[in-house]
N, C-alpha and C positions, 0 to 999 in steps of 0.2 A: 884254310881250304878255300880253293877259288871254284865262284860255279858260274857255269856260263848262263849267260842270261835268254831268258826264255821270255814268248810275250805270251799275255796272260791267256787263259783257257777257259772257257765255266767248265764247263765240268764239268762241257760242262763236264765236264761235264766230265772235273772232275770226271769226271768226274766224275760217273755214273754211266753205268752199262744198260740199256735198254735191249731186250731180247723180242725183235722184232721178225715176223714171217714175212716173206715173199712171194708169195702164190700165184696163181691165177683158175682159183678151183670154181670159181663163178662169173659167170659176167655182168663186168663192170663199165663204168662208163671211160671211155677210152682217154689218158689224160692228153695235154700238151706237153711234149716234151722240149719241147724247143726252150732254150734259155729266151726274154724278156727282158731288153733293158728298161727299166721305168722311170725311175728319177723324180717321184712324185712324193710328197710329203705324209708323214701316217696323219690320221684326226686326231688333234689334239683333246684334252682332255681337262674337266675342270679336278683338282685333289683338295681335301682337307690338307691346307698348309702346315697346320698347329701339329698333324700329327708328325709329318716329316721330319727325320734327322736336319738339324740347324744347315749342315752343308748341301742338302739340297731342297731348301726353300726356295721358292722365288723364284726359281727353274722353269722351262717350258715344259709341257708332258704329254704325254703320247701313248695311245693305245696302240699295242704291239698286237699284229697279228699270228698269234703262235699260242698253243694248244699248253705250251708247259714251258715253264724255262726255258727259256734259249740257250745254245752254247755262243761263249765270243773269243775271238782273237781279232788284235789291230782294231780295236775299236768300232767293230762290225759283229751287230748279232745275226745269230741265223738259225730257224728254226721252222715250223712248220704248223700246219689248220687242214682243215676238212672243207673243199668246195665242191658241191655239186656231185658225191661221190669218189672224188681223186685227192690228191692229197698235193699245197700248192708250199713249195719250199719256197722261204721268201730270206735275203741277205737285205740286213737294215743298219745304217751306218749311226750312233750314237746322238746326230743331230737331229733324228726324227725325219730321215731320207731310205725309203724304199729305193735300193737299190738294183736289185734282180729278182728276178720268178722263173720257177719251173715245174712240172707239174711229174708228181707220176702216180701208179698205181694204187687206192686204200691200202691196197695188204705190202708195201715197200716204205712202210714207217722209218727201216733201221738207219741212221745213217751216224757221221762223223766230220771231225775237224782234224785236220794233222797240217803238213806245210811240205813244201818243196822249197829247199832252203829258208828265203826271205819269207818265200810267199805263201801266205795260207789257203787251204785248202779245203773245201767240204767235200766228201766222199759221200754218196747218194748210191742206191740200191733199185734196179730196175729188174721185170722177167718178161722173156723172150721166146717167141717158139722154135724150136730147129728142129733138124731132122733126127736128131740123135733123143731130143729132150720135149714134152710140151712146154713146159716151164723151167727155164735154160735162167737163175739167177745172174745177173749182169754187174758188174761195179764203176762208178766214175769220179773221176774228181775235176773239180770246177775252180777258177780261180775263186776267193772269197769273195774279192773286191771287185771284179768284175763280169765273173760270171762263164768266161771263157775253158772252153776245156783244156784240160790237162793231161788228160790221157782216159780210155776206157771208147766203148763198154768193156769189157773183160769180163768171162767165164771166172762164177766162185761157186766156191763147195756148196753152200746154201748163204741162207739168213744172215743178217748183219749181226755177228755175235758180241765185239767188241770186249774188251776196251782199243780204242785205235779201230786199224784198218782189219779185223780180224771179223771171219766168217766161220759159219760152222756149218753141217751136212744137219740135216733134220735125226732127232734122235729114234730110235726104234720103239714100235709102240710099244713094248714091252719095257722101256724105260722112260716112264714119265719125269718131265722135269728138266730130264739130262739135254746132251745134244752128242751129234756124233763127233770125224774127226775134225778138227779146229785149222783154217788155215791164213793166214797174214799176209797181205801184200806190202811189197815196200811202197810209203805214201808217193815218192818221189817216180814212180814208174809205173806201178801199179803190176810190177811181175810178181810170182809168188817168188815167197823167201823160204828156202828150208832149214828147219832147226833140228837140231838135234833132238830133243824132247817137246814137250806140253807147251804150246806156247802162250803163255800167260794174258801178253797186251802189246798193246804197239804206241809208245808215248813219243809226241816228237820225231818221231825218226828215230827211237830207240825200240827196238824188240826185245822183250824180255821170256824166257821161256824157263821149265823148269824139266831136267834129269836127274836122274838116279845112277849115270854114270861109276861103276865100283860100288857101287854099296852105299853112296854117299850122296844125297838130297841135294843139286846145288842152282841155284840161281843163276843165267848167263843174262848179257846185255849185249846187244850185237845191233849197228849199224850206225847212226851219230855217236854213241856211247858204248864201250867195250868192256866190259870187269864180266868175272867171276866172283860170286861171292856162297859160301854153302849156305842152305837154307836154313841151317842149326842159329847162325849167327842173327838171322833176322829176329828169333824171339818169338817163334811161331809155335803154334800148338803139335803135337805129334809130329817134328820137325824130320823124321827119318822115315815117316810114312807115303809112301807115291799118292796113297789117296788124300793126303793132306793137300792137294792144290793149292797154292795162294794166287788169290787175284785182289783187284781194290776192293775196297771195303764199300758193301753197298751203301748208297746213301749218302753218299758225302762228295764232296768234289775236289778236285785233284790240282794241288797248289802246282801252275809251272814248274817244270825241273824236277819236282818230287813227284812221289807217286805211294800210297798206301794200301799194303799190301796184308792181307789178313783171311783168316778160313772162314769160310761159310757160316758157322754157326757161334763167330766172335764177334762182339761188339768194340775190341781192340784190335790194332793193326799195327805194323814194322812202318813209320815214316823212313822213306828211304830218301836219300839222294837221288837224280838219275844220272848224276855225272860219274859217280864212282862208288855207288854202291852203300855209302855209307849209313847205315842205322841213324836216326837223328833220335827216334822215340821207337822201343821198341812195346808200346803199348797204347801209342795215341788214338784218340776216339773222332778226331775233326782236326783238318788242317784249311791254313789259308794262306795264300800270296797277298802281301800287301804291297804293289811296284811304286807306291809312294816315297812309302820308309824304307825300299827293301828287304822287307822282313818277311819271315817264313812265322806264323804263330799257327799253334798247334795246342790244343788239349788231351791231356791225358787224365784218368782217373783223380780227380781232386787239385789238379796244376793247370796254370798256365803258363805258355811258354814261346818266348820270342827267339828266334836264330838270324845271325846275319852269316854271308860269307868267311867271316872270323870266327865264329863261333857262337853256340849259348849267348845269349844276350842280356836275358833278365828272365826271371821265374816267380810264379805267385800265387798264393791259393788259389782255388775255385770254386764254387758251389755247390753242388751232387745235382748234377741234370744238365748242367749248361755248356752249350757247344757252339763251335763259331757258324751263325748265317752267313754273314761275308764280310773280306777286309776289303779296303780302299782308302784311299784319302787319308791314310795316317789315322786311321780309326777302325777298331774293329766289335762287330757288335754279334752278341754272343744272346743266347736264347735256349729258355727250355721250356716246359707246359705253363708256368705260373709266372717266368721272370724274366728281364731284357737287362743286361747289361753291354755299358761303353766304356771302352779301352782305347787309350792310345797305345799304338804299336810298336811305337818307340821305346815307349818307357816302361811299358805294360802296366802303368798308372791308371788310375777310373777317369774317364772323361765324361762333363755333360754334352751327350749327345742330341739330347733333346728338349724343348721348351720346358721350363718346369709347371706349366699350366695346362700340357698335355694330357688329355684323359685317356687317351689309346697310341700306341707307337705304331708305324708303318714301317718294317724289317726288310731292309732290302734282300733280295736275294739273289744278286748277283752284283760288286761293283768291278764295272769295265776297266781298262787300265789307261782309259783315260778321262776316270772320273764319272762318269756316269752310271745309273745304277737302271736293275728293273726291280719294281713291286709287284709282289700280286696280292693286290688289292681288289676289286668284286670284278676287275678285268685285269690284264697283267698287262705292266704299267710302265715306260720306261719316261725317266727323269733326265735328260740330256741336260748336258756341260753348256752348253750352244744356244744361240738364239735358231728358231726350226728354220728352214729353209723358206 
């Protein structure tokens, strides 16, 4: 089986759906909207070397200014902090270079990464007054690399609901929790997309959504990527039920190409292809991209388990708690409340990944796909490939 190749994601973000508001039920301090070019260097940073993984000792290091993980593609993070009451998105390039800034409103936290073919994208969430709305949610997207726009602002339903470019209308107060209807723009234009059913997430440039079409639960892919698949086959819980939803699995970040798809109240998820649908693990608990090796590894209940474009790679016990923090560099390092384990990706072999005179490990938790990694360490930390600028 051939997959097309994807550049890396975190995840984040994976990799991880943030349910963020958009308001403007109070007054705030008004932000800058204007994109920034800066091109200045982050403060570097002294680290405990010893505790470092061996591959990035010696490194320069950089306090990153972002409130949580960042998400990356092309070897450019980008995330965001709290200044002066507005919220300052900041794009930073792997060698410790601020690259753009733009600012918007406290309550328009949501936002995302996708691509317009080559080129990567961050999508950002703005509110607007009109005459129809006081608070008219807006959508945009920005080159990553330089900041330029790409299309927007654009009218959305509500909130940045995500995964991808998906929005959702505020839920009714009489449903806490929930949200209302859910809608997706395509990343490359920013028009709405209509689907047939629920729409799931928007990965890459794939939209994934789910129907009940006949009687029968079934999974579609519409837009880079086109399959059908029923939802029975994913391995999903109450797989014939409409209220059974799948979306990714919280918590975890979303390997390029793949996507992990599982119900709210599982700890297990369907690792799927997104090229065509296929089941890889229909129980996996943590997946990761490693663009070094190639390799797709993923853990399931008591396994590990590497995949290349050919197939299965190699498979091996595991410990009961332990899941992947992040692969890179032909290593992937695995962690649960008591224990830190290192794997090569290749061979799904134990690597030393660390001094053996270490008394504490620093776990990356994100490595870029060009090598570089962030910690979060008593600031969140990033360890560039590069000498800084």
């Amino acid at each position: 089986m051939k997959h097309r190749r994807i550049r890396a994601v975190v995840a984040a973000l994976i990799s991880v759906a943030i349910l963020a508001s958009c308001s403007s039920e109070e007054e705030l301090p008004e932000p800058e909207r204007a994109v920034h070019s800066v091109n200045s260097s982050l403060p570097e940073v002294e680290v405990e070397q010893l505790s470092l993984p061996f591959a990035f000792q010696e490194l320069p290091a950089f306090t990153l200014p972002f409130e949580d993980i960042p998400r990356s593609a092309d070897g450019i993070l980008f995330g965001l902090h709290e200044v002066g009451g507005v919220l300052e998105f900041s794009a930073v390039s792997t060698d410790g270079e601020v690259l753009w800034t733009t600012e918007r409103p406290a309550s328009c936290s949501g936002f995302t990464l996708s691509a317009i073919g080559e080129t990567p994208i961050a999508v950002l969430t703005d509110v607007e007054s009109t005459d129809d709305a006081l608070a008219q949610v807006t959508a945009s997207a920005y080159d990553l690399r330089t900041g330029e726009l790409q299309w927007g602002p654009v009218p959305v339903a509500g909130a940045w609901q995500g995964p991808g470019t998906v929005f959702a209308e505020a839920a009714p107060a009489s449903a806490m929790g929930e949200t209302g209807q859910r809608q997706v723009l395509d990343p490359a234009s920013g028009e709405p997309v209509e689907t047939d059913g629920h729409v799931i997430g928007e990965f890459d440039g794939t939209i994934l959504s789910q129907s009940d079409a006949g009687g029968e639960a079934t999974i579609t892919a519409e837009g880079e990527q086109e399959w059908e698949v029923p939802l029975a086959e994913l391995g999903a819980d109450d797989a014939g039920s409409a209220d059974s939803v799948v979306k990714p699995l919280p918590g975890q970040s979303r390997p390029p190409g793949f996507v992990l798809l599982g119900s709210d109240d599982s700890s297990e998820a369907a690792l799927v292809d997104l090229s065509n649908g296929e089941v890889i693990s229909p129980r996996a608990t943590s997946a990761s991209w490693d663009p070094a090796a190639e390799m797709l590894i993923f853990t399931e209940p008591g396994t590990l388990g590497g995949y290349t474009s050919e197939g299965p790679a190699w498979n091996r016990e595991l410990a009961e708690g332990l899941r992947i923090a992040a692969s890179g560099g032909v290593l992937t390092y695995l962690r649960s409340d008591t224990a830190v384990q290192v794997i090569n990706a290749v061979t799904g072999e134990d690597a030393v990944g660390y001094d053996p005179e270490a008394t504490n490990y620093a776990i990356p938790s994100l490595v870029t796909a060009d090598g570089a990694a962030v910690f979060n360490l008593e600031d969140l930390t990033l360890i560039g490939t590069h000498e800084g600028p």
